[in-house]
N, C-alpha and C positions, 0 to 999 in steps of 0.2 A: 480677708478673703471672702468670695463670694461665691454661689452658684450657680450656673447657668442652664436651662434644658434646651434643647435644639427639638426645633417640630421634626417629629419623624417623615423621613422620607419615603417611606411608602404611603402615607396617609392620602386619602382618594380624596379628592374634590368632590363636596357634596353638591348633585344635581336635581332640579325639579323635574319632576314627571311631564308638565309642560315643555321643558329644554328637550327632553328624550324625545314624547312625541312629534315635537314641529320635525326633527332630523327623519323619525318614522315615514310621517305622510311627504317628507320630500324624495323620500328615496336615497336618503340616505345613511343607509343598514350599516354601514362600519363604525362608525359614530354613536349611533345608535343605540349600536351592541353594547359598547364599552357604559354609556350611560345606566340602560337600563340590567344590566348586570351589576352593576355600582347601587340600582334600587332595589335588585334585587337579594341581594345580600343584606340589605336593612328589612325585609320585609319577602322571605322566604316561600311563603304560602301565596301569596297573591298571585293572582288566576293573572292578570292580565299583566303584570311582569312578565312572566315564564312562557306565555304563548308570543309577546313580540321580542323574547331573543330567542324562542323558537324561528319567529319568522325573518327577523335578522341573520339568523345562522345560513337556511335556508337561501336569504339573496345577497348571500356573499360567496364568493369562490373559493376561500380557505378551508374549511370543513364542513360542511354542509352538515356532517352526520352528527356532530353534534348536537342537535337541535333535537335528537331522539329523549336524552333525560326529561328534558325539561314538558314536552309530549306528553309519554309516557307517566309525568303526574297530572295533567290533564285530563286524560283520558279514564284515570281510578277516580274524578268525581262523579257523584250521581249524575246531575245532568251535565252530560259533555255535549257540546257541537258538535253535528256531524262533523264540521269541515275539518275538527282537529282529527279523524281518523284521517281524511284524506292526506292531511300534514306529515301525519305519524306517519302509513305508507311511504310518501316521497324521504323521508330521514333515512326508514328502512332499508329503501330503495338504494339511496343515495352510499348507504353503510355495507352494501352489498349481502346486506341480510332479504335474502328474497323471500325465500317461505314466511319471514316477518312480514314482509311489504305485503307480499299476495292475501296473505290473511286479514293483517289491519283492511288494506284495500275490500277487502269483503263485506267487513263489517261496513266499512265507509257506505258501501253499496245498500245493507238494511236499515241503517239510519238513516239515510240518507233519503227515502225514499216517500213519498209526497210533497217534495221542497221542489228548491228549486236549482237544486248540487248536478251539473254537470255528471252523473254515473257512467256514464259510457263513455268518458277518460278514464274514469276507475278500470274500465275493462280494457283499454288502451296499455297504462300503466300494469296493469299485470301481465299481459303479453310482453311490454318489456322485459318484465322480470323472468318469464321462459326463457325469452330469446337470450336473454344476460347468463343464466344456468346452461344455458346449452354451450355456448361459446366459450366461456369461460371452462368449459372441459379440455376443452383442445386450445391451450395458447400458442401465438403462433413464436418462433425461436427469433426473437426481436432484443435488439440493448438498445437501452433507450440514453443519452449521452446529452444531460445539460448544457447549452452552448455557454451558462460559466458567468460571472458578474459582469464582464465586460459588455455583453449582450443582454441580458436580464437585469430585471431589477424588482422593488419590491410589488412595483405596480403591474397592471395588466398588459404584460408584451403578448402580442397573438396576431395572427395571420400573416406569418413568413412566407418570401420568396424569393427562389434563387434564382438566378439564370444556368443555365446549362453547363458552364464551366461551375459554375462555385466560387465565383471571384470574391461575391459577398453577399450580403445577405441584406434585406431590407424586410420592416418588417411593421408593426403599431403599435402605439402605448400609448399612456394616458398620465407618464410622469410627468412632475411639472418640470416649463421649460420655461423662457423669460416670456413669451407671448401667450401662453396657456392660461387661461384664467380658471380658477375651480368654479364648477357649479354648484347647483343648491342640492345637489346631490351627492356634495362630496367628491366629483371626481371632477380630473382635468379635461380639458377638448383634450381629443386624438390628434397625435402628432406620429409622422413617420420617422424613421432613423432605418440611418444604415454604419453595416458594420463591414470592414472589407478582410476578406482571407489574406494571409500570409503565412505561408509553409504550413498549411495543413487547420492553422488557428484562425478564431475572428477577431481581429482586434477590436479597440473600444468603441464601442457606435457614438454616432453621432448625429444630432440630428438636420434634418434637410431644412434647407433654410430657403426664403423666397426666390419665386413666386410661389413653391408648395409650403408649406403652413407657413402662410403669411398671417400674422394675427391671429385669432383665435376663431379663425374657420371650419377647426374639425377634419378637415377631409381624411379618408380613410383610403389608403391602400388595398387594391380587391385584384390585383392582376398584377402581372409581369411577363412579359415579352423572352422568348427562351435566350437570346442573345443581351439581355439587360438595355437594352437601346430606349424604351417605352416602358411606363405607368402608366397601370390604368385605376382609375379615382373614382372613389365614391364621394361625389357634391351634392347635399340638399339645396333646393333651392329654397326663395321665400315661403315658399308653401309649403315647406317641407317635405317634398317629395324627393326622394333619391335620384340623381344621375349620374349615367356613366362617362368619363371625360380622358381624355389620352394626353400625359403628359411625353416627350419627343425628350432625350437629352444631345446635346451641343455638343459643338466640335470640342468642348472644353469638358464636356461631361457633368453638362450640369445640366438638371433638369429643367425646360421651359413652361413659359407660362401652360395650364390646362388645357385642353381644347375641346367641347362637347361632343361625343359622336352622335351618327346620323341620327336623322328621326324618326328611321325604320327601325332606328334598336329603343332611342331615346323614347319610351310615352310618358302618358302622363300617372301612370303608376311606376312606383318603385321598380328599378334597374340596379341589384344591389351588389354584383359581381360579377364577370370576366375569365375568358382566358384565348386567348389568340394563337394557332398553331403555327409551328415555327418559320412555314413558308409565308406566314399572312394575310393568307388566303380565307380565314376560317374563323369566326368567331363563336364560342359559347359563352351564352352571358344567365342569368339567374335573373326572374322578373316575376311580380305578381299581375302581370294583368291581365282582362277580360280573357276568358276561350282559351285557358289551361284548366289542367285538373281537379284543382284545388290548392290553394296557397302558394306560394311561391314554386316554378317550374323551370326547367332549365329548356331554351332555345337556340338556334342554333342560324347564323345568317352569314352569305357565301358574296366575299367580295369581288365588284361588277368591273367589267374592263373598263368601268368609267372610273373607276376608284373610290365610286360608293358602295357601300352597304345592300344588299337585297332582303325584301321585307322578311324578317324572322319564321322561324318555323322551330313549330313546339318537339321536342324531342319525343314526343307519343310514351304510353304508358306502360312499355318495358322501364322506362328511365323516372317520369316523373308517377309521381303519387296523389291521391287525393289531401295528401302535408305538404309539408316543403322539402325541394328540395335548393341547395343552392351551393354558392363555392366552387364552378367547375376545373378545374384545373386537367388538363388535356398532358398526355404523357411523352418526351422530346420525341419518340418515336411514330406517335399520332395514335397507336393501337388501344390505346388505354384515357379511360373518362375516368377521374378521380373525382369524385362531389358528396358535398351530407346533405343528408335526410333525416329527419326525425319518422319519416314511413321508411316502407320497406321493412328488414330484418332487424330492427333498432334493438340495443342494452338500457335504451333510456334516452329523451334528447335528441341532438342530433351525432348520428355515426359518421365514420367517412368510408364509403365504398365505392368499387371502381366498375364502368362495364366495360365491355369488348367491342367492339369494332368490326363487324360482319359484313366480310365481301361481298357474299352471297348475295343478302338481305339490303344492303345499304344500310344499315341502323345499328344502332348501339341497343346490344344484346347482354345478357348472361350479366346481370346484375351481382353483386357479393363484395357481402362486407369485410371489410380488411382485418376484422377478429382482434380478439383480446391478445394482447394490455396494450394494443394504436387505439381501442376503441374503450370506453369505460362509460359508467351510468352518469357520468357528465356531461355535458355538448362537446362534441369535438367537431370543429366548425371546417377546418381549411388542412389540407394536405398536399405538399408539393414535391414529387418524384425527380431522384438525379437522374443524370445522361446512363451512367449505368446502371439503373435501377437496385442497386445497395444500400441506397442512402434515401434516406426521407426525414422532411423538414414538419415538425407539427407544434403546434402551442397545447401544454395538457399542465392539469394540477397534477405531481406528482411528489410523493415522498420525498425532502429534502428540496425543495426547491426554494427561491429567494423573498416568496409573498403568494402572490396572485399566478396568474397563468406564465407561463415558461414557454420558451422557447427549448427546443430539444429536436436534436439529429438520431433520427432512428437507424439501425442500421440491420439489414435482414441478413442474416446469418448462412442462410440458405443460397443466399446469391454469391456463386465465385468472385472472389475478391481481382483484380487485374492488379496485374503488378505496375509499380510506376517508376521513372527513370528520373532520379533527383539528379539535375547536373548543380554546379557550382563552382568556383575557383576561389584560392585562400591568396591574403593576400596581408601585407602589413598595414596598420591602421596610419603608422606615422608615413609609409610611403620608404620604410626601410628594404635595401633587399634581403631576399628569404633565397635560402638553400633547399628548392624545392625535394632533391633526393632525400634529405632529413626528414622530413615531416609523416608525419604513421595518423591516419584515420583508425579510429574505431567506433561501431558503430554498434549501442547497447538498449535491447526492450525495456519495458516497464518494469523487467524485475530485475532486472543490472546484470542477465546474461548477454553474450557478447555474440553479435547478428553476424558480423564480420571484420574483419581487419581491412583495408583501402589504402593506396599509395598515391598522388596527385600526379598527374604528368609532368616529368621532372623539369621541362622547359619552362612551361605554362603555369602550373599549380593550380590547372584546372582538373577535377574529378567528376566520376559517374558511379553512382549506386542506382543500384535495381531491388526495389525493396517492396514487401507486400504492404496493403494498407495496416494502418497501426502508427501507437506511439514510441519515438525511438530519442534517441539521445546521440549528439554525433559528437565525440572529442577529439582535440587536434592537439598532437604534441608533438612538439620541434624545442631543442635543445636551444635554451635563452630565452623563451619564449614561456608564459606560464601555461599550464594546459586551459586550451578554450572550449568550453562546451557550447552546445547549441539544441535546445528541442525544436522538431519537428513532429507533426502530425501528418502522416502520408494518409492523405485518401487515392481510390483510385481512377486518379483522375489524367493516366498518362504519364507527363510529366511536369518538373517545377522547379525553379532555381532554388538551390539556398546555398547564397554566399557567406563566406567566413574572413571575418576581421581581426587579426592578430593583434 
């Protein structure tokens, strides 16, 4: 007999500081982390360890606030860099410790002071942190509702859009697909998908296939048309400068090739967002260039009876800021601008708030941010408002989610729910006939109490419920037959078949 050891299965793959670094200076912090965490464990004390999974924690979206320990021993050496106070603030920040942050942030400000540190971000960054304390007093009565693996994944899904019914949902990611090459930065090109509603759920996305991400082009998704008929794309060109392009779908429903628009919208600086009111008539788009505010600003350009575009005009500084703003998303009603800013009332980043619509005035007025937990000290980039204003579509990191940014249906609580009219008719799968008078619907919520009882039209075996929004469960039992359940998810959206197969 003999004896054998097996290498253990946890044991790490030893890496050189060289391998960690090249993934650092590419920008690629995910990788990065896991290396130089791997060196750091061999070598606990070393300064320069701890500050780049500091800065990795920092430019990854999963916990930012991590990055405070490792900080936090930085900062107890004699001589610390200022810029690690600035770090340690942003962790704070990011940890939703504010009197942390505003204080680090302080100190950043006296050390910091005959260099060449940016200070007056420091004082930027602690007005965040008021503005985050103050909001965060009053949250607003919001459930925030994961649209679920089928839609999400581990990678970075973000900037959803629906169309006005909710048929489906389309939206960005960066998983990989067969034409998606990774970069040296670790991530995949941007690839679009869409996932389509069915009673209430989204089924499995899938994604768009040419002419849009044809090969490893990147293009991003920045718009949607309130009737789903049009995409609107974000394309760099050789120069890298961003355009805006309008993809048209077919009598088939499929999306055509691109199209660039005018070149009263198109310059030659970045056009990096969209949104078109639902007569058509109306575009607001997000652009950095010359004779706005400062940084990127939202505009606003009025289609001509020739069926071009009219030269842009700056939405003025009720709306834009001497920051960015961008994202505008226009409400099915026209009364409401949804767009983010990192100016204005921010928690940090960029927020998403909405203005008003002034008859009086002509202009978009009365600014206000849409408040904590839609808004958090992370960027919250893009938000898209249902037909009945209930429902809102946003990408956020939140507790439980499947990696990276998430996809999630918010739903306002405050807004009356509309009832909706589920019709359907039951019917045998083999094509047997059914004794419609036999058959007993019941129909049961989330916690398995019973909403109502239902009889089908005894001819027919067609049915109608009237049900509020919510998750329900519909059972059919008919004598021979075993009992068939069905979930549905009612939002309120009207009405919506769901048929039944014995």
């Amino acid at each position: 007999s003999f004896l054998s050891f097996a290498q253990p299965d946890d044991e790490v793959r030893k890496v050189t500081f060289k391998e960690a670094e090249d993934k650092f200076i590419a920008g690629n912090y995910d990788d990065a982390l896991d290396d130089f965490l791997n060196l750091l464990a061999q070598e606990p004390k070393n300064e320069k360890y701890n500050y780049n999974v500091a800065v990795c924690y920092l430019n990854t979206n999963i916990n930012k606030a991590k990055a405070v320990p490792y900080l936090e021993i930085l900062t107890h050496k004699p001589k610390c860099d200022p810029n690690t106070w600035y770090l340690l603030g942003r962790a704070y920040h990011y940890a939703n410790r504010f009197d942390d942050a505003i204080n680090t942030y302080t100190k950043f400000k006296t050390a910091g002071k005959g260099t060449d540190f940016n200070l007056k971000d420091a004082d930027r960054q602690i007005q965040y942190c008021l503005n985050a304390k103050e909001l965060m007093k009053f949250p607003n009565n919001v459930v925030f509702e994961n649209l679920g693996e089928k839609v999400n994944s581990e990678y970075n899904d973000r900037y959803a859009f629906v169309p006005v019914d909710e048929s489906f949902i389309a939206f960005n990611t960066n998983r990989p697909t067969k034409d998606a090459q990774e970069a040296s930065d670790g991530n995949y090109a941007n690839s679009i998908y869409v996932s389509r509603e069915k009673m209430g759920v989204f089924e499995k996305a899938y994604v768009i296939g040419a002419p849009i991400n044809k090969g490893n082009s990147g293009e991003e998704l920045v718009g949607l048309s309130a009737n789903g008929e049009f995409m609107i794309l974000y394309i760099k060109d050789k120069k890298g400068v961003g355009n805006l392009y309008v993809s048209e779908r077919d009598e088939h429903s499929v999306y055509k090739q691109p199209v660039a628009l005018d070149k009263t919208i198109d310059s030659d600086k970045d056009e990096i967002a969209a949104s078109i009111t639902p007569d058509g008539m109306t575009i607001y788009f997000a652009s950095n260039r010359a004779g706005g505010f400062g940084g990127t600003d939202l505009y606003m350009s009025k289609k001509l009876p020739t069926g071009k575009w009219s030269e842009a005009v700056n939405l003025g500084n009720e709306v834009n800021t001497v920051f960015d703003e961008d994202f505008p998303n226009i409400s099915p009603d026209g009364k409401l601008l949804y767009f983010s800013s990192n100016g204005h009332i921010s928690m940090g980043g960029y927020d998403i708030f909405h203005a008003e619509w002034s008859v009086d005035s002509m202009k978009w007025k009365n600014v206000k941010n849409l408040g904590y937990p839609i808004n958090t000290t992370l960027d919250d980039n893009n938000f898209r408002i249902s037909f009945s204003g209930r429902y809102g579509y946003i990408s956020s990191m939140r507790p439980g989610g499947y990696g990276d940014y998430d996809i999630y249906r918010v739903t306002f609580s405050e807004v009356e729910p509309e009832l909706s009219v589920i019709r359907g008719a039951i019917s045998a799968e083999d094509g047997s006939k059914i004794n419609y008078p036999d058959v007993f619907i019941t129909v049961t919520d989330t916690k398995g109490e019973i909403v109502g009882n239902y009889l089908p039209n005894p001819n027919t075996g067609k049915y109608v419920i009237i049900l509020a929004p919510g998750k329900y469960t519909l059972s059919v039992d008919l004598f021979g037959f075993k009992i068939l359940t069905k979930s549905i998810n009612v939002l309120d959206k009207g009405s919506f078949k769901a048929e039944v197969d014995l």
